[in-house]
C-alpha beads as a LAMMPS data file, in Angstrom:
LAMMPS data file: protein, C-alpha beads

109 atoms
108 bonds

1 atom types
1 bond types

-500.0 500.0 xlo xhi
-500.0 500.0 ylo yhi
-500.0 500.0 zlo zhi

Masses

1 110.0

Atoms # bond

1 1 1 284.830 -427.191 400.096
2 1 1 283.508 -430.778 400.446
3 1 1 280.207 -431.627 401.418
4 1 1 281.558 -433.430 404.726
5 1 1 283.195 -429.852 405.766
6 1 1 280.346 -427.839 405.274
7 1 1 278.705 -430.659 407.445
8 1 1 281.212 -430.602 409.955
9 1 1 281.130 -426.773 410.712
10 1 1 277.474 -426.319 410.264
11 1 1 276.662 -428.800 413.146
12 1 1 279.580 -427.530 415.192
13 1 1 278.173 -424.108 414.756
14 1 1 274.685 -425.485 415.778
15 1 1 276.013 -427.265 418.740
16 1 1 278.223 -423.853 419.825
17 1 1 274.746 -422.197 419.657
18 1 1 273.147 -424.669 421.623
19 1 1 275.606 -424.280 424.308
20 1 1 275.110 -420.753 424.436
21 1 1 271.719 -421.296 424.938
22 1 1 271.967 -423.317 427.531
23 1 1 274.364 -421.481 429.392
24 1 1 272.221 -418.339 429.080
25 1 1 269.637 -420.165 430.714
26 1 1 272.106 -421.503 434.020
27 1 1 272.564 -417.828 434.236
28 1 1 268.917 -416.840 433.545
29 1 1 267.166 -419.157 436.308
30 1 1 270.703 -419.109 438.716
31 1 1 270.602 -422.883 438.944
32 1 1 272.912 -423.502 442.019
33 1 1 273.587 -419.428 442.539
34 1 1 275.409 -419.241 439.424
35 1 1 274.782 -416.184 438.092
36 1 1 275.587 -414.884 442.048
37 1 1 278.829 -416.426 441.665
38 1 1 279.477 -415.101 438.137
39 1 1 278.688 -411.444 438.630
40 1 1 280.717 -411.206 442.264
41 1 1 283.276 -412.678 441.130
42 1 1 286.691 -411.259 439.501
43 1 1 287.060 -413.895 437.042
44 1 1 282.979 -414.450 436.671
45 1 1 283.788 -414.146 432.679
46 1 1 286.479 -416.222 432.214
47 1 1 284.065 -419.163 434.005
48 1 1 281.443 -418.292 431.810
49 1 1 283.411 -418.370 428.459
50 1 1 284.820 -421.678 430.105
51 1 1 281.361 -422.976 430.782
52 1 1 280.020 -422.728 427.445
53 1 1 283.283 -423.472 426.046
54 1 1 283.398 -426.683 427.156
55 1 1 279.561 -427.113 426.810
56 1 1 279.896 -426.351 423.474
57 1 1 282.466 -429.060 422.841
58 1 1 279.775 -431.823 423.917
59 1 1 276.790 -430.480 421.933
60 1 1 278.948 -430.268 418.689
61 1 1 280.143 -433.592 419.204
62 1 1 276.427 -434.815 419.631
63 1 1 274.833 -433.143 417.673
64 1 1 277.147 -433.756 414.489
65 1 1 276.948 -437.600 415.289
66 1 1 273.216 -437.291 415.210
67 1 1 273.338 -435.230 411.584
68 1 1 275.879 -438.078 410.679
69 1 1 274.010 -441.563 411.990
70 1 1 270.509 -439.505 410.558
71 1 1 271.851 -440.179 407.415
72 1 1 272.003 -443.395 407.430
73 1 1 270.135 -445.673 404.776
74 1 1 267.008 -447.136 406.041
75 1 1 266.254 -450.519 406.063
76 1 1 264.668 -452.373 403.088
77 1 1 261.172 -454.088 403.939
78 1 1 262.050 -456.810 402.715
79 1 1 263.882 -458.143 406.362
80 1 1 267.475 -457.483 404.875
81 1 1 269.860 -455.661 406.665
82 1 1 269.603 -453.132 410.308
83 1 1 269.742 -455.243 413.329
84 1 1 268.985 -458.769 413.630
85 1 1 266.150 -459.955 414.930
86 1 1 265.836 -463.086 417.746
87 1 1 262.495 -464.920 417.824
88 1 1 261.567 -465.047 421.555
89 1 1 258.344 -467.051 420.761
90 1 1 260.383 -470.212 420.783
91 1 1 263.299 -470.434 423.218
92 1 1 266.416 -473.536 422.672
93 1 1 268.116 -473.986 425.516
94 1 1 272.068 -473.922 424.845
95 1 1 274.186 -475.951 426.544
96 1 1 277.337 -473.878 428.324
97 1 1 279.999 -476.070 430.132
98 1 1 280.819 -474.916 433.399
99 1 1 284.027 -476.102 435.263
100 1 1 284.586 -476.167 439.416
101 1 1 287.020 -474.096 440.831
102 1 1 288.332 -474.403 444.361
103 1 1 285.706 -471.568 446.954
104 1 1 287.551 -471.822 449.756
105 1 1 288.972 -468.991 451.267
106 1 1 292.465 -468.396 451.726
107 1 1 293.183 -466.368 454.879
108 1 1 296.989 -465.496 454.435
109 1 1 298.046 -469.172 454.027

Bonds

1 1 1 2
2 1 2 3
3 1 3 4
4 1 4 5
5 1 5 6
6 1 6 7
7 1 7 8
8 1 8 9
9 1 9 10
10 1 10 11
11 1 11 12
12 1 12 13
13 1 13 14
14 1 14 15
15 1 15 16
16 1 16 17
17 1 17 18
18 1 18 19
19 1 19 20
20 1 20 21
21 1 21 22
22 1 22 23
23 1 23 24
24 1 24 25
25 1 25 26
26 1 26 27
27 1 27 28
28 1 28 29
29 1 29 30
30 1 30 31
31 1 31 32
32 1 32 33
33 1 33 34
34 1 34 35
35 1 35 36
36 1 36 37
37 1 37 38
38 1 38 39
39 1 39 40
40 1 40 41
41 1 41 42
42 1 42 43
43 1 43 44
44 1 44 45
45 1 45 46
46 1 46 47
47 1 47 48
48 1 48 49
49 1 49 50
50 1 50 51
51 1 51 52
52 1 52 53
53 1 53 54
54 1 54 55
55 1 55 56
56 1 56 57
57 1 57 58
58 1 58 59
59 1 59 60
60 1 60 61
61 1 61 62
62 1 62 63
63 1 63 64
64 1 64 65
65 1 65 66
66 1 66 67
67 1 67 68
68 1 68 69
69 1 69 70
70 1 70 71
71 1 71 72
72 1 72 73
73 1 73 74
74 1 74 75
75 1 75 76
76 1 76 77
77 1 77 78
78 1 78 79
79 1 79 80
80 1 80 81
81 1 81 82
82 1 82 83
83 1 83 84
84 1 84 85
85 1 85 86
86 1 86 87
87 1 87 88
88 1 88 89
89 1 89 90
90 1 90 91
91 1 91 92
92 1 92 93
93 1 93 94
94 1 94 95
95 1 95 96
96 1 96 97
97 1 97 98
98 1 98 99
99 1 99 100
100 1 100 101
101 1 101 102
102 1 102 103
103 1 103 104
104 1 104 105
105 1 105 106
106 1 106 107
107 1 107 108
108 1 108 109
């Protein structure tokens, strides 16, 4: 299996358990009544695979962009490469050309 797979379902897994986790702990401390609502209702199981269903879709998705973007090269000290840098020390103005353009309102006319 390629190394990106392996990547891919370890961090989904991760993310699936994070979701669990944090749906355990809605129900746990019954942030807005939840657990109340879960365990009266008919369908209280259903919401809750729904809930961290869903959650779990997020937390892969973020946390497998943070395992990808954490691999990313770091810059060189030499000043090369990552984002640019703007000296503020010294400001030019720049000259922008701006052109007039008729204000007044028109009322239905």
């Amino acid at each position: 299996m390629p190394k990106l797979v392996k990547l891919y379902i370890r961090n989904v897994l991760i993310g699936f358990a994070i979701a669990g986790a944090f749906v355990a702990m809605l129900l746990w401390f019954n942030v807005m009544n939840l657990w109340a609502l879960v365990s009266q209702s008919d369908v209280g199981l259903m919401a809750v695979f729904l809930l961290w269903f869903m959650n779990g879709i997020v937390f892969a998705g973020v946390q497998f962009a943070w395992a990808v973007m954490a691999m990313a090269d770091k810059p060189e000290s030499s000043g090369r490469g990552g984002t640019p840098a703007v000296d503020l020390s010294r400001p030019e103005p720049v000259r922008a050309e701006a052109t007039a353009r008729d204000r007044r309102l028109k009322l239905g006319r």
